[in-house]
C-alpha positions as YAML, in Angstrom:
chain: A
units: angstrom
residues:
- id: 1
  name: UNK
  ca: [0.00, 0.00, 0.00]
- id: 2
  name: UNK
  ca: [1.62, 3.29, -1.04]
- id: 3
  name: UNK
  ca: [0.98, 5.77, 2.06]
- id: 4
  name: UNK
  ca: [1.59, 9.48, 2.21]
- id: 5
  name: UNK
  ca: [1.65, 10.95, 5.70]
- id: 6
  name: UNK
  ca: [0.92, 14.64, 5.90]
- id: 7
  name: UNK
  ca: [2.50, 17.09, 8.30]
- id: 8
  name: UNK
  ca: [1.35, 20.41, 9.58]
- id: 9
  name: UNK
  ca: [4.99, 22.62, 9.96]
- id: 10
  name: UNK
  ca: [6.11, 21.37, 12.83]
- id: 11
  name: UNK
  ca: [6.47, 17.95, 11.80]
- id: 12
  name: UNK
  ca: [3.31, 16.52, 13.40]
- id: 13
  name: UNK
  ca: [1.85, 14.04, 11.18]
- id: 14
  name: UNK
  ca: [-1.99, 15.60, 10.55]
- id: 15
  name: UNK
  ca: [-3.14, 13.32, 8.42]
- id: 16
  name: UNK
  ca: [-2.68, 10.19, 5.47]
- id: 17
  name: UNK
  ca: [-3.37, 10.65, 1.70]
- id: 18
  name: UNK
  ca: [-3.66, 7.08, -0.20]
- id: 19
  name: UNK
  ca: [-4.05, 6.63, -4.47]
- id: 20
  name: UNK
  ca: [-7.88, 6.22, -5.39]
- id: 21
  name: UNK
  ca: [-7.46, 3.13, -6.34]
- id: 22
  name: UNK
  ca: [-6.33, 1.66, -3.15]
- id: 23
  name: UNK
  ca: [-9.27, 3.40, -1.42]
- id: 24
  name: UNK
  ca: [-11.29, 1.63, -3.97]
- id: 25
  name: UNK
  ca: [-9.51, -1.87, -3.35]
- id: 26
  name: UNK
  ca: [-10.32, -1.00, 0.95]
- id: 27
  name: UNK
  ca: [-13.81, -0.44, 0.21]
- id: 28
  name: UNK
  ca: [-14.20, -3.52, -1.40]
- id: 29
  name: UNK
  ca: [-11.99, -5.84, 0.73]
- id: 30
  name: UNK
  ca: [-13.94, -3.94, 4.00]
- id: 31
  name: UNK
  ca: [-17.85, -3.56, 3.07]
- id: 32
  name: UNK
  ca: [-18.06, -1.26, 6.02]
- id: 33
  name: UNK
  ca: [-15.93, 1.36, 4.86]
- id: 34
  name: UNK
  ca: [-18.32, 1.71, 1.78]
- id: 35
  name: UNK
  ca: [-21.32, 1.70, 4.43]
- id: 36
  name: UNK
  ca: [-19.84, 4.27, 6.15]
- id: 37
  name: UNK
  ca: [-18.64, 6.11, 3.05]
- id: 38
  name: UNK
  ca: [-22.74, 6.65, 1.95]
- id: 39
  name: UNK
  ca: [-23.63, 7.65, 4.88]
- id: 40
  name: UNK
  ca: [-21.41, 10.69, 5.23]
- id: 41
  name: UNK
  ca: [-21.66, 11.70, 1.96]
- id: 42
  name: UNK
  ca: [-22.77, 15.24, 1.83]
- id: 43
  name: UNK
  ca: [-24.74, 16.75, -0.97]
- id: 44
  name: UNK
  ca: [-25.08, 19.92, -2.16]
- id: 45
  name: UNK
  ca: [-27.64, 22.04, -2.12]
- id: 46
  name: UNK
  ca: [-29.22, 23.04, -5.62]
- id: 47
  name: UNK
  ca: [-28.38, 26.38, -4.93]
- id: 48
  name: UNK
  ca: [-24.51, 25.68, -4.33]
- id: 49
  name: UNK
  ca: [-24.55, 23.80, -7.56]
- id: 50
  name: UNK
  ca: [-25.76, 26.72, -9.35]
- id: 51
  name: UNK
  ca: [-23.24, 29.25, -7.68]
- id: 52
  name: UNK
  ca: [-20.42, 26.86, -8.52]
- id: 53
  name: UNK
  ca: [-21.58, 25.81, -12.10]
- id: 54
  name: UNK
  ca: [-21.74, 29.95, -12.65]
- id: 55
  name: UNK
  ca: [-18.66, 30.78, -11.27]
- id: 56
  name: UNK
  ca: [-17.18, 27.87, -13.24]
- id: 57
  name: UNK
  ca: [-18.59, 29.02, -16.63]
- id: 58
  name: UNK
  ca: [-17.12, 32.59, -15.75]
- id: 59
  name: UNK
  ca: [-13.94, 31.17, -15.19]
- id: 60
  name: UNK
  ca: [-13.55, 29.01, -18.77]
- id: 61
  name: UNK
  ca: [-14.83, 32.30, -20.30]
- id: 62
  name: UNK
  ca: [-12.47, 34.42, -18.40]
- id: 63
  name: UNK
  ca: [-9.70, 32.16, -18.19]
- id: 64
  name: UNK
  ca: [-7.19, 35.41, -18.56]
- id: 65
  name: UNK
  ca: [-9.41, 36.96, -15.79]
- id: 66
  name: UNK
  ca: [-7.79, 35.11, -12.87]
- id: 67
  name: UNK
  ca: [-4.96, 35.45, -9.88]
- id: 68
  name: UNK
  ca: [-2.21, 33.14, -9.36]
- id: 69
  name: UNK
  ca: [-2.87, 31.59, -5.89]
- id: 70
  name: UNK
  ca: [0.63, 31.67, -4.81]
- id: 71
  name: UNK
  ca: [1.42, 35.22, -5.62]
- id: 72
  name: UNK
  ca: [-1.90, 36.18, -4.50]
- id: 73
  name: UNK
  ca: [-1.22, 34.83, -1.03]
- id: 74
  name: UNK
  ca: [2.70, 36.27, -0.98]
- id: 75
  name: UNK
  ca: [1.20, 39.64, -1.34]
- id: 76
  name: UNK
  ca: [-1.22, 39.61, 0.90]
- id: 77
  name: UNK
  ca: [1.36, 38.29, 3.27]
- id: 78
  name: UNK
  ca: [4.25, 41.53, 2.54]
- id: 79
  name: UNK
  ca: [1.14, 43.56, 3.35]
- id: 80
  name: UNK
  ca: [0.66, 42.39, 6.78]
...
C-alpha cells in the first residue's frame, strides 16, 4: 500500500493521503468502509450547484481573468 503521511509545519503528522485506487480496493476488501462512506456523503444544495456551475462558466470564459494563488497569497502576506 503506497501511504503518504501529511505534516502540519512542525512535523506533526496531521493526516494520510492514499491513491484512489487503493481506497477503492479497501472499500471492497472492507464492506463497512463503503457503508460508512454513503452515509457521510454530503450533498449539495441546488443552490450551491448553481453558484459553482456559474462561477465555473465565468472562469472558462475568463480564463485570462484570474490570480495566481501563490502570488496572490505572498502579497497579501508583505502587506501584513
Amino acid at each position: 500500500m503506497t501511504l503518504q503521511f501529511i505534516h502540519d509545519n512542525k512535523g506533526n503528522t496531521t493526516g494520510v493521503f492514499l491513491p484512489i485506487e487503493e481506497w477503492q480496493n479497501l472499500k471492497t476488501k472492507y464492506t463497512e468502509l463503503q457503508k460508512e462512506e454513503a452515509e457521510n456523503l454530503i450533498e449539495l444544495a441546488p443552490w450551491q450547484k448553481q453558484v459553482i456551475d456559474e462561477r465555473l462558466n465565468d472562469y472558462y470564459k475568463n480564463t485570462e481573468d484570474v490570480a495566481d494563488f501563490d502570488k496572490t497569497i505572498d502579497a497579501i502576506e508583505k502587506s501584513l
